[in-house]
MARZA-779203 format. One record per residue (C-alpha): residue number from 1; residue in one letter; x, y, z. Coordinates in steps of 0.05 Angstrom, whole numbers. Example, Ala and Ser with C-alpha at 12.3 -4.5 7.8 and 13.67 -1.06 7.14 Angstrom:
BEGIN
koltor	roro	c1	c2	c3
1	a	246	-90	156
2	s	273	-21	143
***
This chain:
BEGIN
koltor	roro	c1	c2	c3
1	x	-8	-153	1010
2	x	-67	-194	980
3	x	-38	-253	968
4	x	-103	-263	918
5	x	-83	-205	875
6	x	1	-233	869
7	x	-46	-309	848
8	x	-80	-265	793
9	x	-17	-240	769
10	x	20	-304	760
11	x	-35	-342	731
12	x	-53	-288	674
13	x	18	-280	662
14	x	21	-357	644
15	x	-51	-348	601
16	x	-29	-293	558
17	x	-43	-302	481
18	x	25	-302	429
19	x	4	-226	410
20	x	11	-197	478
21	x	89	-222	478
22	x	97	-187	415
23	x	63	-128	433
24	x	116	-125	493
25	x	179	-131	466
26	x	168	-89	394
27	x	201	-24	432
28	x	122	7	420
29	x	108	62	477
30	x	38	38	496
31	x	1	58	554
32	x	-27	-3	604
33	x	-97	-15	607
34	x	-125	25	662
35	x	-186	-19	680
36	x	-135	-73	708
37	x	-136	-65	794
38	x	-68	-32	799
39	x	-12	-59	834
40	x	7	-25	899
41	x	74	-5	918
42	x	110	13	981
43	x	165	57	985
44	x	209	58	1056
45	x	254	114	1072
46	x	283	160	1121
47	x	344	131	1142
48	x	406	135	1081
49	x	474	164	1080
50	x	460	189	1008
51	x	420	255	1031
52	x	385	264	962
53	x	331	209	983
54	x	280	248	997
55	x	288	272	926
56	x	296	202	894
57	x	239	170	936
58	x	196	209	900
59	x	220	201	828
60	x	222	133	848
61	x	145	140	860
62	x	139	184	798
63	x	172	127	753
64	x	137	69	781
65	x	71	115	773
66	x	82	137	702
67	x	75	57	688
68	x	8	65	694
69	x	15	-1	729
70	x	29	18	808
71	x	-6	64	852
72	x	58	86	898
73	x	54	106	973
74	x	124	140	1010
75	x	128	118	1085
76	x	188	147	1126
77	x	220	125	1193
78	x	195	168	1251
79	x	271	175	1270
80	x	303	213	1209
81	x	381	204	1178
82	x	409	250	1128
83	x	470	216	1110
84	x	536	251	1097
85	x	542	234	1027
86	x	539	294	988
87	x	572	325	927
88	x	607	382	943
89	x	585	428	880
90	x	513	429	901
91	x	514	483	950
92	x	453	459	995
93	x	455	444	1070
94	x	438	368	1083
95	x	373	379	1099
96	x	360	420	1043
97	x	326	358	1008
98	x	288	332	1061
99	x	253	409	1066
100	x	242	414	991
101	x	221	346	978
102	x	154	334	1029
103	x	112	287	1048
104	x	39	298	1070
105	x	47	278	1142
106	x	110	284	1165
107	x	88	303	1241
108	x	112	247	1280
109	x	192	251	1249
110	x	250	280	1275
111	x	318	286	1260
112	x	374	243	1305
113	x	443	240	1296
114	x	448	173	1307
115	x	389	126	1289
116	x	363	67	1337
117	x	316	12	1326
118	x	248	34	1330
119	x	214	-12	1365
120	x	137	12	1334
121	x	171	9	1263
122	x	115	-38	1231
123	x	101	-15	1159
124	x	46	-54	1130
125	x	74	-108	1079
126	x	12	-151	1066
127	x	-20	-86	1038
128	x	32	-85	986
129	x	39	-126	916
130	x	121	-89	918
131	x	170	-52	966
132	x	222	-13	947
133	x	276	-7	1000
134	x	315	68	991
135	x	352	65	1053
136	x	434	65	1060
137	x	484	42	1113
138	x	472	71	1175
139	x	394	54	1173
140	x	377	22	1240
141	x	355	-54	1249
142	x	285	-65	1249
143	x	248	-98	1307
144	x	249	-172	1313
145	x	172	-175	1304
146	x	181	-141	1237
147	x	237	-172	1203
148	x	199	-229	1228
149	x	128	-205	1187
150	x	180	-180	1126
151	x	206	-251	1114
152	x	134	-282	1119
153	x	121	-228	1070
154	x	175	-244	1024
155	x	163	-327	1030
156	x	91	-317	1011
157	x	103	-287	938
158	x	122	-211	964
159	x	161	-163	912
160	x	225	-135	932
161	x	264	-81	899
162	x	335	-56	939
163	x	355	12	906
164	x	441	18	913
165	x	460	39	982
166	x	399	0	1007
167	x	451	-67	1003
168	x	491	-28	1043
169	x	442	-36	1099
170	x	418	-99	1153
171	x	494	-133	1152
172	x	475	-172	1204
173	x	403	-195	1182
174	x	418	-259	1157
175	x	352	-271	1118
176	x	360	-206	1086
177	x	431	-222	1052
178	x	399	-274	1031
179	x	354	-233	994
180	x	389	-188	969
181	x	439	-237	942
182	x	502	-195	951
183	x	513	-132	997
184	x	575	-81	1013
185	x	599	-51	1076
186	x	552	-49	1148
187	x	588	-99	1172
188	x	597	-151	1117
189	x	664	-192	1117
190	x	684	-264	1095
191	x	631	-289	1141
192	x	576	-255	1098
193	x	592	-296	1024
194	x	634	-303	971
195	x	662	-245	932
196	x	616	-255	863
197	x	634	-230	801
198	x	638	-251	716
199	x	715	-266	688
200	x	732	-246	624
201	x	704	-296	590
202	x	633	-281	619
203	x	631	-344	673
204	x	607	-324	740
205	x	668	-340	792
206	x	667	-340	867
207	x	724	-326	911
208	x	720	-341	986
209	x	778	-305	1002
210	x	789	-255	1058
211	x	776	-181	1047
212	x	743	-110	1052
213	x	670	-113	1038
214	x	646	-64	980
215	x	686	-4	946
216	x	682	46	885
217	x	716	110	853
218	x	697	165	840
219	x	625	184	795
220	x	638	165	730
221	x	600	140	664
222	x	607	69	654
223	x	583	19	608
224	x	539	-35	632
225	x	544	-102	593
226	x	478	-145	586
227	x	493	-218	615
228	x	425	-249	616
229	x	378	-227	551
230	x	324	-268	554
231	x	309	-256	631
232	x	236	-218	624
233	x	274	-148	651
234	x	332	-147	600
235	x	288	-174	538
236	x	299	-119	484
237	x	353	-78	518
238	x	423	-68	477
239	x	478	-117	492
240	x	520	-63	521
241	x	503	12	541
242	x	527	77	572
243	x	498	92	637
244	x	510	162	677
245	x	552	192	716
246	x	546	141	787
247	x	589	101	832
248	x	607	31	802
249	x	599	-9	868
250	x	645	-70	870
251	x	671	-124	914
252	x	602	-138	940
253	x	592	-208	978
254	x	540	-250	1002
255	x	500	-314	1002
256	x	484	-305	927
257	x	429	-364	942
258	x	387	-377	875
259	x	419	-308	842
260	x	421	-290	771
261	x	461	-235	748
262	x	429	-194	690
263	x	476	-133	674
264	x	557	-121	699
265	x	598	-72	692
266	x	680	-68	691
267	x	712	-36	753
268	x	775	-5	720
269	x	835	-8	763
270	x	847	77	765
271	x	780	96	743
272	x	747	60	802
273	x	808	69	847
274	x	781	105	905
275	x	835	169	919
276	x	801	165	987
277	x	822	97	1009
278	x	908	89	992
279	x	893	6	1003
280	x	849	-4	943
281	x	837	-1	870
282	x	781	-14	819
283	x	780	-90	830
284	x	788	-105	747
285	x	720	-149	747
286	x	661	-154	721
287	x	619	-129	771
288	x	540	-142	782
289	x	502	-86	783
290	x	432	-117	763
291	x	407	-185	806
292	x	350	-229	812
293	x	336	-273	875
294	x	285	-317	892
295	x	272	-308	975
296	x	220	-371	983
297	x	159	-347	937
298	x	182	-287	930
299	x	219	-250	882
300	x	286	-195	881
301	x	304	-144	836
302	x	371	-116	865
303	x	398	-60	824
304	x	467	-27	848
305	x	458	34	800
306	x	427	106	825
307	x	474	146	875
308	x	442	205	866
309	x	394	242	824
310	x	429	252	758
311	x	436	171	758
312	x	368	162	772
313	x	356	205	710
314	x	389	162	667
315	x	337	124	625
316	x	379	62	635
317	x	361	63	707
318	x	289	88	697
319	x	276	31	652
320	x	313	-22	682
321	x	278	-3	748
322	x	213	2	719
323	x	213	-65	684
324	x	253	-93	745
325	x	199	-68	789
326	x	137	-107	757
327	x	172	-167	752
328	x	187	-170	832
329	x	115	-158	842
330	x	80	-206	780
331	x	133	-253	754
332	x	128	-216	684
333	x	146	-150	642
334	x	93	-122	597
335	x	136	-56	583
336	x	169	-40	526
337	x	237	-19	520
338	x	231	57	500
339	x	258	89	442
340	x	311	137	482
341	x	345	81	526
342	x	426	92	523
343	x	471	60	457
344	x	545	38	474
345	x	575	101	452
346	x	527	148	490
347	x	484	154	552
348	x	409	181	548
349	x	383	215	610
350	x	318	252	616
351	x	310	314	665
352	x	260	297	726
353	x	193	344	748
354	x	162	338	810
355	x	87	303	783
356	x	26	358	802
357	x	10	324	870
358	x	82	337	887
359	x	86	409	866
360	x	27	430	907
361	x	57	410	963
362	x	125	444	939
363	x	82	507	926
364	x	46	501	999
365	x	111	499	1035
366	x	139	559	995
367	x	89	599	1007
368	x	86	586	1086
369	x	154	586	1084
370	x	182	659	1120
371	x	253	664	1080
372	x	214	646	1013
373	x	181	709	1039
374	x	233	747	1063
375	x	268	739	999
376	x	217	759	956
377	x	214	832	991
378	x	298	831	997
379	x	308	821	919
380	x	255	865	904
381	x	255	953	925
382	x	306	953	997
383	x	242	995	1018
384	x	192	944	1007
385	x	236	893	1046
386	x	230	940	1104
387	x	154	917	1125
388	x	193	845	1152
389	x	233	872	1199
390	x	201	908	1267
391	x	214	975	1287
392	x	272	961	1339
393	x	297	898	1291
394	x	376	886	1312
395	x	419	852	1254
396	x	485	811	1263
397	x	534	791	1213
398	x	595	748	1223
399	x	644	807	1234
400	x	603	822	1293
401	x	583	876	1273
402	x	511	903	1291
403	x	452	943	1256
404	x	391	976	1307
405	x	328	994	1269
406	x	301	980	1207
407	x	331	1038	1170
408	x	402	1014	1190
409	x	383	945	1164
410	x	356	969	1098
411	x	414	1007	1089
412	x	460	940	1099
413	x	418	905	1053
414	x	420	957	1001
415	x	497	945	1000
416	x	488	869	988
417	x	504	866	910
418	x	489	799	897
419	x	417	768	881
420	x	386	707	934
421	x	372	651	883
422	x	340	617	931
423	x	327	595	1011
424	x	299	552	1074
425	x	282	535	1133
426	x	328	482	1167
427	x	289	489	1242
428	x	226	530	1268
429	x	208	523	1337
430	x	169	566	1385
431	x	212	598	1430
432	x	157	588	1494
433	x	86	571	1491
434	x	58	646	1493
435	x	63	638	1423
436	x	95	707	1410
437	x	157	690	1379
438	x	199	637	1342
439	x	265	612	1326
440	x	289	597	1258
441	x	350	572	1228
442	x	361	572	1153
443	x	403	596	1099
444	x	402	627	1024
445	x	443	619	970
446	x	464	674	918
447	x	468	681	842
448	x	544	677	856
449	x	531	611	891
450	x	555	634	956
451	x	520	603	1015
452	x	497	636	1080
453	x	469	619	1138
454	x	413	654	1180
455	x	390	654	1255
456	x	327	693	1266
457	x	273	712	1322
458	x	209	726	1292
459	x	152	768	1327
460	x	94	730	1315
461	x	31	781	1349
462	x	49	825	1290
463	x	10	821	1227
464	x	49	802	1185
465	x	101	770	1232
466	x	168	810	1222
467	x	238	799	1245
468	x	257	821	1316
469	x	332	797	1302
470	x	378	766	1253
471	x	448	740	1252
472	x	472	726	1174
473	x	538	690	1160
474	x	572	661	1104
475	x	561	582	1105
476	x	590	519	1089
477	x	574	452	1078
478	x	597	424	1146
479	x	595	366	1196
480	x	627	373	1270
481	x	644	335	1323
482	x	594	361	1385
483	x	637	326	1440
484	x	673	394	1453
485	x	605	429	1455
486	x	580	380	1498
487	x	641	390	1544
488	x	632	467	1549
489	x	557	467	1565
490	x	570	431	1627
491	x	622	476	1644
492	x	570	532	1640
493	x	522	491	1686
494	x	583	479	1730
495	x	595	548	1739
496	x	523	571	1740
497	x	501	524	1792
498	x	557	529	1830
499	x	547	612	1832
500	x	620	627	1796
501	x	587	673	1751
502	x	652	704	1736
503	x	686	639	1712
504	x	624	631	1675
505	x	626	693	1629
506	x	699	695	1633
507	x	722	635	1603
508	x	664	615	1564
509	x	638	671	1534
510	x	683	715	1479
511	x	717	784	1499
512	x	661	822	1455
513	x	600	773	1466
514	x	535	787	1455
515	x	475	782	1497
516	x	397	799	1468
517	x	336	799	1508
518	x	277	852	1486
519	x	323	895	1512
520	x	369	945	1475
521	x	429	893	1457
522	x	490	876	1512
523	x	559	873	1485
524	x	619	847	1532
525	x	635	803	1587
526	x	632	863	1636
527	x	559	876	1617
528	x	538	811	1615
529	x	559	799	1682
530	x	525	844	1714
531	x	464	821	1668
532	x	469	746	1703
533	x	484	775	1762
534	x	418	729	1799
535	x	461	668	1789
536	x	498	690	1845
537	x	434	675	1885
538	x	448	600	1929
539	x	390	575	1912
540	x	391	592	1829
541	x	393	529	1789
542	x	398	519	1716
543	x	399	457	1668
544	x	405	469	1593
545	x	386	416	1544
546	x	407	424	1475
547	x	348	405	1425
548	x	385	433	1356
549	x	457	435	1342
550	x	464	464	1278
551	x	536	479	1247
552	x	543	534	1192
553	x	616	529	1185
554	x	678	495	1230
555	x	686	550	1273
556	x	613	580	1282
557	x	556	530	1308
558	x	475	547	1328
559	x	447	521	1385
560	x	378	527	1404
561	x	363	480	1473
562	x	313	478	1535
563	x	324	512	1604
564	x	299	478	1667
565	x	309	497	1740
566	x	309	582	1746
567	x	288	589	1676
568	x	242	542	1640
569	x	240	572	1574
570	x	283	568	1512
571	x	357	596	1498
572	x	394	605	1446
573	x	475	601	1442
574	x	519	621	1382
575	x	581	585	1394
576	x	643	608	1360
577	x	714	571	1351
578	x	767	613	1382
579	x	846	617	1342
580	x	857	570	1411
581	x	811	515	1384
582	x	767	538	1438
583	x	689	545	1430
584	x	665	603	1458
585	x	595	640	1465
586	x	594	691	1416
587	x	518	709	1425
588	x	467	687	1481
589	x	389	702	1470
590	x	327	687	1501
591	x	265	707	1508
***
């Protein structure tokens, strides 16, 4: 960041004339002036357990840019985590977000189940008057160098803003606790700080005891009480007010070094009682859920609020963050508190748009997108859907049972009562570097609000590119664990290298499996024997690296890998759970 432009700041915040201050705080809507250099804001993502951050980084950067004071930019780790936290009524597949909510260049990131630290992580602080941390508790520790350059930052007048489940992240970053004042979970224990927290008669306490490291209940409204009004953020706000439906974080704990608390709110002993965790309760305090810090020069806004979108949309949190958000980065509020925030006896939220900038790129992706085209022609005339599927198409559902030809598959599809609402694209990949065809796994959802998931092979020297094959199966909202997977694709190396072909098929593949190559389609181990027949060779090797995983239920997983040794192009394996507990190949392709 310019350290010139933070200097302006301060000094014509301590210059203004009496009118400005009333202008400020009279609860007028008033537009900035424009002509002032804007203030520039970094927001860092990519790695939360939340999975709706793509979403929120970008009404993050919507709010900040509606100011009229920030000019936002988005930059995301080139390693990417979804998270696991989801709510279980929005029937979307992790990922769903992270497709629907883009970036323009997104071409050096990829999706890990397990995040490391990036040792070219370096995101440019200095450039930035503000940074805005959306990350969660699995995000991986930054590089020495950079924590390094972030706590120069910081110490030289930098503007920090940590979003909820971003003080769940860097336990063990010392100079970051210290930041952020108070944290929960990654790792934090009695070593980390004091439990901190208001009694009942508003004095701010601090227990030392032993003891977990952040909790909460389940998503509920709760009322957030103002503790400091005359700090610049909460000037004009109502003593007390109704925020939405979030988690109420509580025992957090940390250094708490030159911390104010601004806004609490009560953790009820059963309405923050977590039914997941038999050991605790709502802890019956006063909890923080807005903090200042000073790090050095710098300055902290630390707000616990905003699980997921619908809290975001609360104008409690919009506000708060807003006003929270200049102060990190000048020292000073010049908003005014708008006419719709919450009152005590209701909460106020208002519905989020994607700005235009956003929505062309939403619109670009649709319309490359081949199930936003493939449901288009499938809701519309069966005969019209016909022209995306080739002439020798083969269809699979989930009872195994097959379709040849696009007349058989229109006819399946005519049978399909229900309406597609809407779909995606999880993973596209070529399937060899001819460029002919491609792999994609996605899903659809219904008007019923059924879920399914989708494997297909497009043929792409066809204009347009239409389906060669498709495997459709209801879906669910699932994570597995691939040890069992990984256990069963050495077998089939095992066997394979060690020519036992007919262990191979045998025990790993299933009675009725599947095998598709160009080829009219294989059914059963005896055929598909004979079809791998050249393992049998002594000198036939074969090495198969998976590259997606991709679970559409407990029993039923897609996985699309890399061959090297006899066969150096792509497979693809549909692995199905057996009444045994036993994965099995269900379907083999490749091409």
């Amino acid at each position: 960041m310019k350290a010139s432009l933070r200097h302006l700041f301060g000094m014509f915040w301590l210059y203004l004339p009496l009118s400005f201050f009333l202008w400020a705080f009279t609860g007028n809507k008033e537009v900035p002036d424009q002509s002032q250099q804007k203030l520039r804001a970094l927001i860092l993502d990519g790695q939360n357990n939340h999975y709706i951050w793509p979403k929120t980084s970008q009404m993050m950067k919507s709010y900040l840019e509606e100011t009229g004071l920030f000019e936002v930019n988005i930059v995301r780790s080139s390693q990417i985590d979804l998270g696991i936290k989801y709510n279980p009524n929005r029937p979307y597949r992790l990922d769903q977000y992270l497709w629907e909510y883009p970036l323009k260049s997104e071409s050096s990131q990829r999706q890990v189940d397990r995040v490391i630290t990036d040792p070219n992580y370096a995101p440019d602080f200095d450039q930035h008057d503000l940074v805005v941390l959306n990350f969660g508790i699995d995000a991986a520790p930054w590089p020495k160098t950079t924590q390094k350059e972030f706590e120069d930052y910081m110490n030289n007048g930098g503007g920090l803003v940590v979003i909820h489940a971003a003080n769940n992240s860097f336990g063990n970053w010392d100079e970051y606790n210290k930041m952020i004042g108070l944290g929960a979970w990654g790792g934090r224990d009695q070593d980390s700080g004091p439990y901190v927290y208001l009694d009942q008669d508003g004095k701010e306490t601090r227990d030392k005891g032993a003891g977990i490291c952040g909790s909460h209940g389940p998503e509920h409204e709760f009322l957030v009480t103002t503790r400091d009004k005359d700090h610049p953020i909460m000037q004009g706000l109502p003593e007390v007010w109704m925020h939405a439906k979030d988690e109420l974080y509580d025992r957090m704990r940390g250094p708490a070094e030159n911390m104010t608390i601004l806004a609490t709110a009560y953790s009820d002993l059963e309405q923050n009682d977590p039914p997941w965790d038999q050991n605790t309760r709502g802890s019956e305090r006063n909890e923080p859920m807005l903090m200042v810090t000073r790090y050095g020069q710098g300055r902290v806004f630390h707000s616990a609020l905003g699980h997921f979108d619908y809290s975001q949309e609360c104008v409690g949190f919009i506000t708060t963050f807003q006003r929270g958000s200049e102060w990190a980065a000048t020292g000073g509020v010049t908003q005014a508190v708008p006419k719709d925030f919450p009152r005590k006896n209701r909460t106020s939220s208002r519905p989020w748009n994607p700005n235009a900038e956003l929505a062309q790129l939403q619109k670009e992706r649709r319309d490359s997108n081949p199930y936003q085209q493939w449901l288009t022609l499938v809701n519309s005339t069966p005969s019209d859907s016909i022209q995306v599927y080739s002439d020798a198409a083969i269809a699979v559902n989930d009872k195994w049972n097959t379709q040849s030809g696009k007349d058989d598959i229109r006819k399946a599809w005519q049978q399909f009562s229900a309406r597609i609402d809407s779909s995606w694209t999880m993973n596209y990949v070529l399937a060899n570097n001819r460029g002919r065809h491609a792999y994609e796994i996605g899903g659809f959802r219904t008007n019923y609000g059924q879920l399914f998931g989708q494997f297909v092979i497009w043929e792409l020297n066809s204009n347009p590119k239409r389906r060669l094959f498709e495997f459709t199966v209801p879906a669910e909202i699932i994570e597995i664990d691939k040890t069992e997977l990984d256990q069963r694709r050495k077998e089939w190396m095992q066997y394979c290298n060690a020519h036992r072909v007919d262990q191979l098929v045998n025990e790993l593949y299933t009675k009725d499996a599947l095998y598709y190559n160009h080829r009219p389609l294989i059914k059963g181990r005896e055929a598909i024997l004979r079809e791998y027949s050249y393992m049998n060779n002594p000198s036939y090797q074969l090495e198969l690296n998976p590259l997606i995983v991709q679970p559409l239920r407990e029993d039923l997983v897609i996985e699309i890998g890399q061959c090297a040794g006899g066969y150096n192009g792509k497979y693809i394996l549909i692995w199905e759970r057996n009444k045994d507990g036993l994965w099995q190949i269900a379907l083999d392709s490749n091409i």
